[in-house]
C-alpha positions as CSV (number, residue, x, y, z in Angstrom):
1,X,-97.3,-159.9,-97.7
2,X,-99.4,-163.1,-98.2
3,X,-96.3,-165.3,-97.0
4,X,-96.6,-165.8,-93.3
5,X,-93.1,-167.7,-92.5
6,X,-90.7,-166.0,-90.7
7,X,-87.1,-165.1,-92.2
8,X,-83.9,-164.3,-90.6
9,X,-82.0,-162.7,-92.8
10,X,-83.6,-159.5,-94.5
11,X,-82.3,-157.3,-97.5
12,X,-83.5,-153.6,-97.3
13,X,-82.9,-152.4,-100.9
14,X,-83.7,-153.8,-104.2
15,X,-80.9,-152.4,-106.6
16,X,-78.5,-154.5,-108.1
17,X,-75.9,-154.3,-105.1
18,X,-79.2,-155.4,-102.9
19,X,-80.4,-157.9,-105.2
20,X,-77.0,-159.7,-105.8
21,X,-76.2,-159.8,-101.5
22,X,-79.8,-161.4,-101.4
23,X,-79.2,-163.8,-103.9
24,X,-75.5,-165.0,-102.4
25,X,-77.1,-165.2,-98.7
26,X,-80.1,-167.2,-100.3
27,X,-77.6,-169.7,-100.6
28,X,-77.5,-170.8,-97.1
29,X,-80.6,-169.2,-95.9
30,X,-84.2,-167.8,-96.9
31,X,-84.4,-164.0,-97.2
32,X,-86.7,-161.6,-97.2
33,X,-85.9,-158.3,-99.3
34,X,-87.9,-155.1,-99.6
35,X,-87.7,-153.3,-102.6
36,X,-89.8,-150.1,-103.3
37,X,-91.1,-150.6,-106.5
38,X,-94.1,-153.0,-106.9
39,X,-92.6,-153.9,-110.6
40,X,-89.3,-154.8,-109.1
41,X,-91.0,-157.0,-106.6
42,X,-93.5,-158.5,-108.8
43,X,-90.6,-159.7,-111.1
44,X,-88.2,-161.1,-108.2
45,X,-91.7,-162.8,-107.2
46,X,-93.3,-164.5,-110.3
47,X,-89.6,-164.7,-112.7
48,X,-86.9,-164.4,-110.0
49,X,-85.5,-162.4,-112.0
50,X,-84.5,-158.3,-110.6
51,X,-85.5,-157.3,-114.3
52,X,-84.3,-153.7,-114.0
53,X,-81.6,-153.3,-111.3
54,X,-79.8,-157.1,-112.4
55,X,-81.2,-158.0,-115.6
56,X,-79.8,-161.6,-116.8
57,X,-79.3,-163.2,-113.3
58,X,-81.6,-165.8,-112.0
59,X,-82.2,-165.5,-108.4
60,X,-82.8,-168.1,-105.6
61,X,-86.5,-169.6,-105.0
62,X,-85.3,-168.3,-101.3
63,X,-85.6,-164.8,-101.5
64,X,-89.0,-163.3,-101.1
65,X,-89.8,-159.5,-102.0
66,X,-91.8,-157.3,-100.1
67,X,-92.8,-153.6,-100.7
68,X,-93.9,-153.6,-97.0
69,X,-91.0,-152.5,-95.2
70,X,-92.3,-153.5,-91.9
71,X,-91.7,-157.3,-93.3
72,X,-88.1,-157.5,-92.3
73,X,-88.7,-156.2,-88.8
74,X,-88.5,-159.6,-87.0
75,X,-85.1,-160.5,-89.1
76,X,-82.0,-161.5,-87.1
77,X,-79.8,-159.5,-89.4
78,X,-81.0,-156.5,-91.4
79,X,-78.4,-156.0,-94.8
80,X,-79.0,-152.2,-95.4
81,X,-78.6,-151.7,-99.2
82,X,-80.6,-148.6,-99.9
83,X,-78.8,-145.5,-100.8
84,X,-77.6,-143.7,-98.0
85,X,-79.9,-140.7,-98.4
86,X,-82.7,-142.3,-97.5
87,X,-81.4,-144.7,-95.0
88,X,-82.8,-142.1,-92.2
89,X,-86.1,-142.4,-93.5
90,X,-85.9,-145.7,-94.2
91,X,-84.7,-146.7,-90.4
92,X,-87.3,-144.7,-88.7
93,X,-90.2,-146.6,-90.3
94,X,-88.9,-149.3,-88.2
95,X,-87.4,-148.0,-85.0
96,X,-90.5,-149.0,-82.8
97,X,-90.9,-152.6,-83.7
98,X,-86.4,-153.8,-84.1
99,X,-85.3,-155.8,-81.3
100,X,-82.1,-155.2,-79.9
101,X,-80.7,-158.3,-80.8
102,X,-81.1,-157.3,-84.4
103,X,-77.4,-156.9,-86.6
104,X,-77.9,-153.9,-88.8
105,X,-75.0,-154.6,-91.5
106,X,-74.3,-151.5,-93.9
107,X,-73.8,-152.3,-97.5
108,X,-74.6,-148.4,-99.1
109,X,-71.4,-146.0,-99.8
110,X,-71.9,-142.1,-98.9
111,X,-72.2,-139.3,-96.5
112,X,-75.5,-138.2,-95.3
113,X,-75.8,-134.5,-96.8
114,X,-77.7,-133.0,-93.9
115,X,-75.8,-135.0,-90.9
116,X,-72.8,-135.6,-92.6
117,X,-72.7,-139.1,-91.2
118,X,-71.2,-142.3,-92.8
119,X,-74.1,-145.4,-92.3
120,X,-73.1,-146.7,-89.0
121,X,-73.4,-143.2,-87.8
122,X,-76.9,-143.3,-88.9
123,X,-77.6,-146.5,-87.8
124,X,-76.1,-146.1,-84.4
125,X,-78.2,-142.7,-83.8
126,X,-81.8,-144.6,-84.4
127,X,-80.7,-147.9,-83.1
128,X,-78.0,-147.0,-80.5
129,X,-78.1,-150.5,-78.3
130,X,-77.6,-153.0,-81.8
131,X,-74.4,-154.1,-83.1
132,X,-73.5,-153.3,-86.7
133,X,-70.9,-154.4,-89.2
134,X,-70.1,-152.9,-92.3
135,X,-69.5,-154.6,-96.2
136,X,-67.3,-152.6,-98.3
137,X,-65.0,-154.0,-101.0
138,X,-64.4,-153.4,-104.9
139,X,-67.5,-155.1,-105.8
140,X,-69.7,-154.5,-109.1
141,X,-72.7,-156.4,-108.3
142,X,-73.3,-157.6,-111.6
143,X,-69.6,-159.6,-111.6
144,X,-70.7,-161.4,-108.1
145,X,-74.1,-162.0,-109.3
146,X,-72.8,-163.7,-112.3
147,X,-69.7,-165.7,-109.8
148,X,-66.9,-163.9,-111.0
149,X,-64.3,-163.9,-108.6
150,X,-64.2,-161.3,-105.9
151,X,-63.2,-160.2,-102.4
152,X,-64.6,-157.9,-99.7
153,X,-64.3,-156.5,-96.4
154,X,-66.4,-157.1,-93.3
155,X,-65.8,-155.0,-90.3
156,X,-67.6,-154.7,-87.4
157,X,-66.5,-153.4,-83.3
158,X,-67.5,-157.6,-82.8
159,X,-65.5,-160.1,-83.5
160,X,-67.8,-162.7,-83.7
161,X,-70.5,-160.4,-85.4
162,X,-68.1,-159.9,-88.1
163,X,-67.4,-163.8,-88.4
164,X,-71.0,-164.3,-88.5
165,X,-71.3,-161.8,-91.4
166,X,-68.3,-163.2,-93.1
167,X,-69.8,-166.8,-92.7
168,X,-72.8,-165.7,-94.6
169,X,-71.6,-164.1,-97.0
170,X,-68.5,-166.6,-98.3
171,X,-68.7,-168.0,-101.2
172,X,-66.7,-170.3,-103.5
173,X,-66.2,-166.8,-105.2
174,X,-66.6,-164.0,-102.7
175,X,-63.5,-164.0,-99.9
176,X,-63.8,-162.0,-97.0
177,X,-61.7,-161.0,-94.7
178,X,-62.0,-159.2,-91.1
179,X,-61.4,-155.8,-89.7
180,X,-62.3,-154.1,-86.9
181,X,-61.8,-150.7,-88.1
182,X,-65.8,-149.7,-89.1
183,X,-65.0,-146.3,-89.6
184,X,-61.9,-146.4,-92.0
185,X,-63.6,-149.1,-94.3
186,X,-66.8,-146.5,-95.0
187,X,-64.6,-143.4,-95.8
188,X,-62.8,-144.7,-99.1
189,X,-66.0,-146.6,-99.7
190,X,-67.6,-143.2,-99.4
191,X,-65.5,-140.7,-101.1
192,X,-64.6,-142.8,-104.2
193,X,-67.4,-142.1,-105.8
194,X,-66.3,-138.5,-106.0
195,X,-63.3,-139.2,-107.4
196,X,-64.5,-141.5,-109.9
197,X,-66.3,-138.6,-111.2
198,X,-62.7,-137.0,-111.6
199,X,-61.4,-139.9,-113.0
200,X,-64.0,-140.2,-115.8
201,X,-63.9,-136.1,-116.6
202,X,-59.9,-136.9,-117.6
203,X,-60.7,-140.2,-119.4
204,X,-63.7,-138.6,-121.0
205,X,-61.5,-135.7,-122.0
206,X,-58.6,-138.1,-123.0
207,X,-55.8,-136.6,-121.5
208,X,-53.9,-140.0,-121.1
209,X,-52.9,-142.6,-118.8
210,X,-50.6,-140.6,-116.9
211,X,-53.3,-138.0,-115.7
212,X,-55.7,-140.6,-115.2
213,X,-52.8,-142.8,-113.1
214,X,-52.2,-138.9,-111.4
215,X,-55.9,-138.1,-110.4
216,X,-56.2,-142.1,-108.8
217,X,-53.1,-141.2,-106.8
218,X,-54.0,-137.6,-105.5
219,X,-57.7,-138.7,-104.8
220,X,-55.8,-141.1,-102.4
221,X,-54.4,-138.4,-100.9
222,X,-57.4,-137.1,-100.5
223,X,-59.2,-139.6,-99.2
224,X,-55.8,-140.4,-96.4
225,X,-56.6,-136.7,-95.0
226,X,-60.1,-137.1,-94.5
227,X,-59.5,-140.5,-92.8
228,X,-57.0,-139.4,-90.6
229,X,-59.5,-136.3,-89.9
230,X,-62.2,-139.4,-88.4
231,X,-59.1,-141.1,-86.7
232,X,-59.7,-144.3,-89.0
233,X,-56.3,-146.8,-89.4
234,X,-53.8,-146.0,-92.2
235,X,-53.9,-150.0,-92.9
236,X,-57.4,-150.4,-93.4
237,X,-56.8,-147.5,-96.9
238,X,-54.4,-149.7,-98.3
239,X,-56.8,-152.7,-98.1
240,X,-59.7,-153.6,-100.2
241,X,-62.0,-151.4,-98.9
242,X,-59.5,-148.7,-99.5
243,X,-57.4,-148.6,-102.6
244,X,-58.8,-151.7,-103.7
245,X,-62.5,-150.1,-104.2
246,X,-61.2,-146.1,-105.6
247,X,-58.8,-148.3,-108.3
248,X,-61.9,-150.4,-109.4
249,X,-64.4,-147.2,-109.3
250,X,-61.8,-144.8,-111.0
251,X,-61.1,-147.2,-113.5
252,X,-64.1,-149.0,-115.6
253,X,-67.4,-147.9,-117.5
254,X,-69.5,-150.2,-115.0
255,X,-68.9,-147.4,-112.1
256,X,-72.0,-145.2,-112.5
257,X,-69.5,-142.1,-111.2
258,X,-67.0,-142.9,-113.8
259,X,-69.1,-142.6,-116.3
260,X,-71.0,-139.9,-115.0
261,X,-67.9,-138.0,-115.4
262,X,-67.3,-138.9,-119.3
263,X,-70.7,-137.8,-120.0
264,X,-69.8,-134.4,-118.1
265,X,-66.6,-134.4,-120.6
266,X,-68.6,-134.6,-123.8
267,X,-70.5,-132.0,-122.6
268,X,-73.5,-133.2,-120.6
269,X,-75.4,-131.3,-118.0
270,X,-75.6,-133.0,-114.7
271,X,-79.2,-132.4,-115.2
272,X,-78.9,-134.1,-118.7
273,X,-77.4,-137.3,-117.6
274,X,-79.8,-137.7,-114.7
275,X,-82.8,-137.7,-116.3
276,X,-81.7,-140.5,-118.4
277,X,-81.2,-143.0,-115.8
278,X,-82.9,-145.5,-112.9
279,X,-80.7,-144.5,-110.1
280,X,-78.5,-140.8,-109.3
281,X,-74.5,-141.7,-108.6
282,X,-74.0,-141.5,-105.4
283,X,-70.9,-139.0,-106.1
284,X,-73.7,-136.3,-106.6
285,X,-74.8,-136.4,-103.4
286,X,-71.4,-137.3,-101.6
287,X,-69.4,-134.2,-103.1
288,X,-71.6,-131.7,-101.4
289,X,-71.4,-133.5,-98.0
290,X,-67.5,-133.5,-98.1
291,X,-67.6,-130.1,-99.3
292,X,-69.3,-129.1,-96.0
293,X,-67.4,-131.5,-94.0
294,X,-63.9,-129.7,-95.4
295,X,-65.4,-126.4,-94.5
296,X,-66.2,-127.3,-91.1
297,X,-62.9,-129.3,-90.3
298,X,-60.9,-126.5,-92.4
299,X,-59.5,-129.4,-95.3
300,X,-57.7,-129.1,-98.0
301,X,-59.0,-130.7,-100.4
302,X,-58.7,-129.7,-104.0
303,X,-60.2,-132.3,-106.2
304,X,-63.5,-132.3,-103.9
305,X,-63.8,-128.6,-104.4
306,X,-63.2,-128.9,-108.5
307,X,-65.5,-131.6,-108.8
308,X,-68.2,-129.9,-106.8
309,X,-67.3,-126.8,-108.5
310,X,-68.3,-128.5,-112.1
311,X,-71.2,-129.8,-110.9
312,X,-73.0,-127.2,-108.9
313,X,-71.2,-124.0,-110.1
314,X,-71.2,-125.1,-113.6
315,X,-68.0,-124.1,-113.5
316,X,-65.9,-125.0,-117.3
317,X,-64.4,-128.2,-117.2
318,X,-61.1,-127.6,-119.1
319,X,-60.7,-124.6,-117.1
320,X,-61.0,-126.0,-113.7
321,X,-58.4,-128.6,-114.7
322,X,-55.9,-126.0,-115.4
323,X,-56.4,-124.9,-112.3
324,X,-55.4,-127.6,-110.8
325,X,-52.6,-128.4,-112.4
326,X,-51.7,-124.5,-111.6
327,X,-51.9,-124.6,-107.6
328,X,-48.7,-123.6,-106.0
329,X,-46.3,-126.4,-106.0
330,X,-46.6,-128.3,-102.2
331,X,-45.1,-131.4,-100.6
332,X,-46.4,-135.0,-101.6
């Protein structure tokens, strides 16, 4: 990169989600983001504009984009936006030259499929003496990049690294609020994409408002026994990062996963839909790490194992629904 002048703040990750945190932290400070295609960058560079991941949005004259990750190695806070299966590979490019004093703050939703570890996990495994905070919220990028009202979570172990995030991040449009419960506010973050599969499979299949309102509700359950499983705080589910983010995902056509699931109930081959787009859901992956994370902490959980059952078992869809709704009558 040509441009010499140091920046504090970098973005690793030049999708929408990436693109639209650069732009709001470009507001109060200059930012460097990596992106890993040269036409993404060239675009942010010469039209600041993220022509394929945020089309429509003009960014800042503050953000610079680099396809050299090594860029953002001298940044005092690192926003991690890349999907969570490369993270790893992303990270390790860059564990020899991070200080410690770097804040590594987690933006991506999933579950690594080989480790089966949620971001911070990741992070803390390469980078074990840095402090991290984590953003997780029901935010589509493309309604904060346009200033549409929103809220969000940031947690961290730190108080004041999570006041420092927060302070970045606010907006005359973007609240957010504090926790200190890191793990709890990945997990729904994490496992809604899953269930936002479900959810579009029954809208796609129009069975109705009540077993679209049913599969919301029982994905919560879902989600509330893999939490407790990773001892994360009841409270921090019913918050934003929780409820809020599986009602927004399970719920509207902008949720890659939701409609990744209508397409399933027209008919589509997960193989089909793939090939027609930019970027995978993140459900794909997620369903087979929580799959193997139920086996090996003996869960129960049903939805997971129908969803990945569709998927990688190509297993009818109308018939796995009935078996659901044909289990053995249980307990709420």
């Amino acid at each position: 990169m040509k441009d010499k002048q140091s920046y504090q703040i970098g973005v690793i990750g030049a999708g929408a989600w990436g693109t639209a945190l650069a732009n709001i932290v470009a507001k109060k400070e200059k930012v460097i983001l990596w992106a890993k295609e040269k036409s993404v960058c060239d675009n942010i560079n010469k039209f600041s504009e993220n022509k394929r991941y945020l089309p429509k949005i003009k960014l800042s004259k503050k953000i610079k984009c680099t396809t050299s990750i090594v860029d953002v190695a001298g940044c005092d806070i690192l926003f991690l936006v890349s999907p969570v299966q490369y993270l790893s590979t992303n990270l390790l490019k860059l564990k020899k030259i991070i200080e410690t004093k770097t804040i590594f703050v987690c933006c991506s939703k999933g579950i690594e499929m080989n480790s089966l570890k949620l971001p911070s996990e990741i992070v803390s495994s390469i980078f074990p003496k840095n402090k991290i905070a984590i953003i997780s919220g029901p935010n589509f990028a493309a309604e904060i990049a346009k200033g549409l009202p929103a809220a969000t979570v940031v947690a961290s172990k730190s108080e004041n690294v999570a006041n420092k995030i927060a302070q970045l991040i606010k907006s005359p449009t973007l609240r957010p609020y504090l926790s200190d419960d890191i793990i709890g506010s990945q997990i729904a973050g994490a496992l809604k994409n899953i269930y936002a599969i479900a959810s579009g499979i029954v809208f796609g299949k129009k069975y109705g408002e009540n077993a679209v309102a049913s599969i919301i509700s029982r994905s919560f359950a879902e989600i509330k026994i893999v939490a407790q499983s990773m001892n994360a705080k009841k409270s921090t589910l019913a918050g934003l990062s929780g409820m809020g983010d599986l009602f927004l995902t399970c719920s509207s056509k902008e949720s890659r996963n939701f409609s990744l699931g209508i397409d399933l109930a027209k008919g589509k081959t997960l193989n089909q839909i793939i090939e027609k787009k930019f970027s995978v859901a993140e459900g794909v992956f997620t369903v087979r790490a929580l799959k193997k994370l139920s086996m090996n902490k003996k869960l129960d959980l049903p939805i997971n194992e129908a969803i990945y059952k569709v998927l990688y078992r190509k297993k009818n869809i109308d018939v796995t629904i009935q078996e659901l709704l044909n289990r053995p009558i249980t307990k709420e």
